[in-house]
Each structure stands twice: as C-alpha cells, then as structure tokens.
N, C-alpha and C positions, 0 to 999 in steps of 0.2 A: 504494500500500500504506500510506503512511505517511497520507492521509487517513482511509481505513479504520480506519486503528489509532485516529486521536483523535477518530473517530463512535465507535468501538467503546467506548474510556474515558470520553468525557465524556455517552454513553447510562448506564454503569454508576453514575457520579458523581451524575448526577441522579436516579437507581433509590434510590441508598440515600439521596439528600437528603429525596426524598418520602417513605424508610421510616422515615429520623426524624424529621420532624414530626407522618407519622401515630402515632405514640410518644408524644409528648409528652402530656401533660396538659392540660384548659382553661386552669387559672392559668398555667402554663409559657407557653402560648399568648400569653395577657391581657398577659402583660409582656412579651414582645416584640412584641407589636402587631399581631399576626394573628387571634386571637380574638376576635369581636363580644362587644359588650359585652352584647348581647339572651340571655338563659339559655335560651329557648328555641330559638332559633335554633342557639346555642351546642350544645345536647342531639342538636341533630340532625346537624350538621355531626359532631360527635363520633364518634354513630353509624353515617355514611355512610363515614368513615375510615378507624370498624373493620373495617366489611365489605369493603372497597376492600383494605385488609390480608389481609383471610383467603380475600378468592379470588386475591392475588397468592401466597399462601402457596399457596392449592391449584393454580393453572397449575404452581408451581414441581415439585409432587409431580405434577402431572398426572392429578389425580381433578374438577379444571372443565373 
C-alpha cells in the first residue's frame, strides 16, 4: 500500500511540475535554461505546450 501511495504522489508531483513549465513564458524559459535560443523553434515548442495543456485540460472535463 505504502508503494502505491508514493506512485500515487510522486505521478501527481510530476502532473503539476509539467503544468508549470507549460505556464511559463519563453523568456521565463530563456533564463533558466530550457528554452532554445532559435525563435522559431522556440514558436513552436510554445505552441505544442499549449495544446498538450488544453487536451490535459479537456481529459480532465472529459470532452477528448
């Protein structure tokens, strides 16, 4: 039980680590060293983020 329980929290831990980075901003990014420095690159990864966000958002409602 007691492994269960620390899959169960350290799945949620990492759920909301990925919903704050998809958050952030490019410059937020840029300085801590996760954002490519290529703008377009940068443009697209942005917008791959979003979308990754809003069908985790839509599993959670249950309309994907």
């Amino acid at each position: 039980m007691k492994k269960l329980w620390a899959w169960f929290c350290r799945s949620q831990e990492e759920r909301a680590n990925r919903e704050m980075l998809s958050r952030l901003d490019g410059r937020a990014l840029k300085d801590i060293g996760l954002e490519s420095w290529n703008n377009e690159l940068a443009e697209r990864v942005h917008s791959h983020r979003q979308r990754q966000l809003l069908r985790l958002a839509a599993m959670r409602i249950g309309a994907y």
